[in-house]
N, C-alpha and C positions, 0 to 999 in steps of 0.2 A: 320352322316350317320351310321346307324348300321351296325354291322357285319353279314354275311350270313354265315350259317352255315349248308354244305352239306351231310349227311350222306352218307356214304361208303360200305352201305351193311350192315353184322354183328357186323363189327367192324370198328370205325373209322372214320371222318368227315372231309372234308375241309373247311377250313375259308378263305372264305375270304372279301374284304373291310375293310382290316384290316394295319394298319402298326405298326411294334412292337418297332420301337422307341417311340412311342407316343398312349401310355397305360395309359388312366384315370380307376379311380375306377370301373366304372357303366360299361365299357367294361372289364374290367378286371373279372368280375363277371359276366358276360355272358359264360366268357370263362369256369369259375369255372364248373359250371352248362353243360357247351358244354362238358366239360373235363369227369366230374362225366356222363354222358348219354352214349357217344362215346368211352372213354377210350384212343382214340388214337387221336390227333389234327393235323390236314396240313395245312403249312402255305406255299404259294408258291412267288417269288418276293420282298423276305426280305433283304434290306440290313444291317447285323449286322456288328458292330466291334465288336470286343471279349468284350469289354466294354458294350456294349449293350447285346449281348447272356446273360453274366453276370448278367447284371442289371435284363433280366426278368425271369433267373432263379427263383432271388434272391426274385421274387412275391411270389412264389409257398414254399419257405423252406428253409432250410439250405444249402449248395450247398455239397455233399458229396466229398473230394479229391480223387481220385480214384489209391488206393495204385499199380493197375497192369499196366497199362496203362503208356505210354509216355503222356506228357504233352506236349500242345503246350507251347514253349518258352515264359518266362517274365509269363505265365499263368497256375499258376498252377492250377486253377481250373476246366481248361477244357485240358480232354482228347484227344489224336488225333487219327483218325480210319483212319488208312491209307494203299494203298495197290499200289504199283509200279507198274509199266508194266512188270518186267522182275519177280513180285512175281508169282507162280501157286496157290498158296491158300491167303484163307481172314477171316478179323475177322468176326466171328458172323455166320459164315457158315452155322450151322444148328440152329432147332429152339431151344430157349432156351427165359429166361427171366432176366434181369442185377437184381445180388446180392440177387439170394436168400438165398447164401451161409451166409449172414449175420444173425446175432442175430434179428437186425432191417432190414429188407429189404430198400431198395429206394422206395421213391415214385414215381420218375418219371425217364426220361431221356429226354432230350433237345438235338437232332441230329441237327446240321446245317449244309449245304452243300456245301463245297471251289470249287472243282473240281470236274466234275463228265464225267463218259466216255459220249465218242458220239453216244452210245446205250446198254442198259444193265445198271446193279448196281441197280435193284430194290430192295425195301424191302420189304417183305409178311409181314404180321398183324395177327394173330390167338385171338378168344373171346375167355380166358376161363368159363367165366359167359356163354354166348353163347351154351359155351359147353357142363356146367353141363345143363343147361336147357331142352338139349336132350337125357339127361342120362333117364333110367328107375328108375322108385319109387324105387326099391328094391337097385339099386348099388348103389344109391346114398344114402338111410340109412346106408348102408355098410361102405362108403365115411368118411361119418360124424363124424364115431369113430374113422377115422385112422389120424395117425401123422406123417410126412416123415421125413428124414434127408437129409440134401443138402450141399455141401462141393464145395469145392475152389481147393481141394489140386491136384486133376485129372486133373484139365485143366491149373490151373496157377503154383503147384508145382514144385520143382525143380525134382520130377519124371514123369511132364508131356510131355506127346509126341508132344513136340512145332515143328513142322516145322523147318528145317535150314534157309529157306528164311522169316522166322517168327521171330527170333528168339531176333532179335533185337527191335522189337515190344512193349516188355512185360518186367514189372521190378518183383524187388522184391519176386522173388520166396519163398526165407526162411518165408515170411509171409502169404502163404495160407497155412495154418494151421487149420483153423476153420470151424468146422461143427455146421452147425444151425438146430433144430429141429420147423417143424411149419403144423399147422392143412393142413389137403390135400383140405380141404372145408374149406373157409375162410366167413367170412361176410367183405363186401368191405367197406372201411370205410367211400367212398363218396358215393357210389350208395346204400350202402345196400343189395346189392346182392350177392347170393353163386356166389362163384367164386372156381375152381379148381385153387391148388396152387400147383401141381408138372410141372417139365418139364427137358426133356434131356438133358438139359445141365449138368445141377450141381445135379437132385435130385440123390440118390444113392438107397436107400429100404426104405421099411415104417418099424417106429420105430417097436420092437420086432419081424420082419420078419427078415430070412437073405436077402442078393442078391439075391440069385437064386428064392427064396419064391416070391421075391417081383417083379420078370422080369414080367411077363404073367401080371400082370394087370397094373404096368408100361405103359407096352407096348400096350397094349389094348386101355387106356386112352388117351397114345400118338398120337397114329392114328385115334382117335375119338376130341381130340382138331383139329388136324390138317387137316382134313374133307375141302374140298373146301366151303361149305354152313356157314362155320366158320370163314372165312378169308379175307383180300381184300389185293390187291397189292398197293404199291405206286412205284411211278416213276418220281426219284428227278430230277431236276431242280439247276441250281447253284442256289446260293440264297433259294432253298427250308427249312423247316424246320421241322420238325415231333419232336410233342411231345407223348411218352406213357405211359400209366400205366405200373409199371413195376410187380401191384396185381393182375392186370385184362388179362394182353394179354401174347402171347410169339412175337419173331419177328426173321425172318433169312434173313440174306443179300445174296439175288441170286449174284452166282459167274460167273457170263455170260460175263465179258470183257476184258479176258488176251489180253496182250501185251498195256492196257490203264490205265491211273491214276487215280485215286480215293481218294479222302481227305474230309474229316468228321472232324468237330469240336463237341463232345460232351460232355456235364454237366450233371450230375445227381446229383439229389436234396434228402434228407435223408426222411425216409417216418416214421412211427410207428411200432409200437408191430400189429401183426396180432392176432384177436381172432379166433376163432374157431364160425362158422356159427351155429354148438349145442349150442354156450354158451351162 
């Protein structure tokens, strides 16, 4: 039986007739193709063991260790996103996009879903491809010369303003250190398409602007990805499972379930060098 494969709006599609223990090639390359069109994949009714998340990371690439992040036990390859009933804040709160702060961004990220409240804990989806597409002629030749920088050190630094009830969450502060520089307009490597490559979390200015230089159209851009005609919700499921582009989308986990638990298994996979959509 083939896979169905539902589109989400601007961004993002569900799959299903699918089981991810048992991936042959000719399926597996449907996905490719679903992946590259969609940018974001949902998979709902998946029973994974960490053995299995692993194994179909491990289709897609390298699986990246995620130096900030707690590990689930025995597994270092997957991360845990995890938020208690007695936390008030959560990872991933606002929009942003995993690891642009790297030299090599991630390709993707593999969210799986252990616990999830008994309403609320959605995740929003933002195109940024989507987005440039309704930019005007003119900002987007603007776009195409510019280059951002994006850093680690604001949100995972040991000068970052973590949360008390967070605080235990997050390792390794002495190593966000690293600021990456990377075209604002990229060419996507599967789709071929412009894609906007800043986002709030981690970008900081565009190279040779200051901060302040760089706010107003930061900000402009921000509120023009983030556009409702840009975005769709998902609404996990235990057992759910969303995979994203981490070139193509941003993603914020709605914080609507104090006082319930919430537990995420996630892998991300190592991606490429970004060229620039000019080059």
């Amino acid at each position: 039986m083939s896979i169905k494969v539902t589109p989400q709006g601007a961004v993002g599609a569900e799959v299903s007739n699918i089981d991810l223990n048992y991936l042959d090639d000719e399926t597996f390359a449907e996905l490719r193709e679903a992946y590259a069109r969609h940018s974001v994949l949902f998979f709902h009714g998946q029973q994974l063991t960490p053995e299995a998340h692993i194994n179909f990371a491990q289709r897609w690439g390298v699986i990246n260790v995620n130096r900030f992040f707690t590990p689930v036990e025995n597994y270092p390859q997957i991360a845990e996103v995890r938020k208690e009933p007695e936390q008030k804040f959560n990872i991933g709160g606002g929009w942003h996009t995993d690891h642009s702060y790297d030299q090599i961004p991630a390709l993707g990220s593999l969210l799986y879903a252990k616990e999830v409240p008994l309403m609320g804990g959605d995740t929003l989806f933002a195109s940024c491809a989507a987005a440039f597409d309704t930019l005007s002629e003119g900002i987007k030749t603007t776009l195409r010369s510019l280059r951002a920088v994006h850093s680690s050190r604001h949100v995972f630094g040991k000068t970052a303003p973590i949360p008390d009830d967070m605080s235990g969450l997050f390792a390794n502060a002495d190593q966000a250190t690293q600021d990456a520089e990377h075209p604002v307009v990229i060419r996507h490597p599967l789709s071929g398409r412009e894609v906007l490559y800043v986002n709030p979390g981690f970008t900081t200015h565009f190279v040779g602007w200051t901060v302040q230089e760089s706010e107003p159209l930061l900000e402009y851009l921000y509120r023009h990805i983030g556009r409702p005609e840009h975005t769709c919700r998902f609404h996990w499921q235990a057992g759910s499972l969303a995979f994203w582009d981490n070139r193509a989308t941003w993603h914020l986990a709605v914080n609507d379930y104090h006082g319930e638990r919430r537990l995420m298994h996630r892998i991300t996979v190592e991606g490429e060098s970004l060229s620039a959509a000019s080059a």
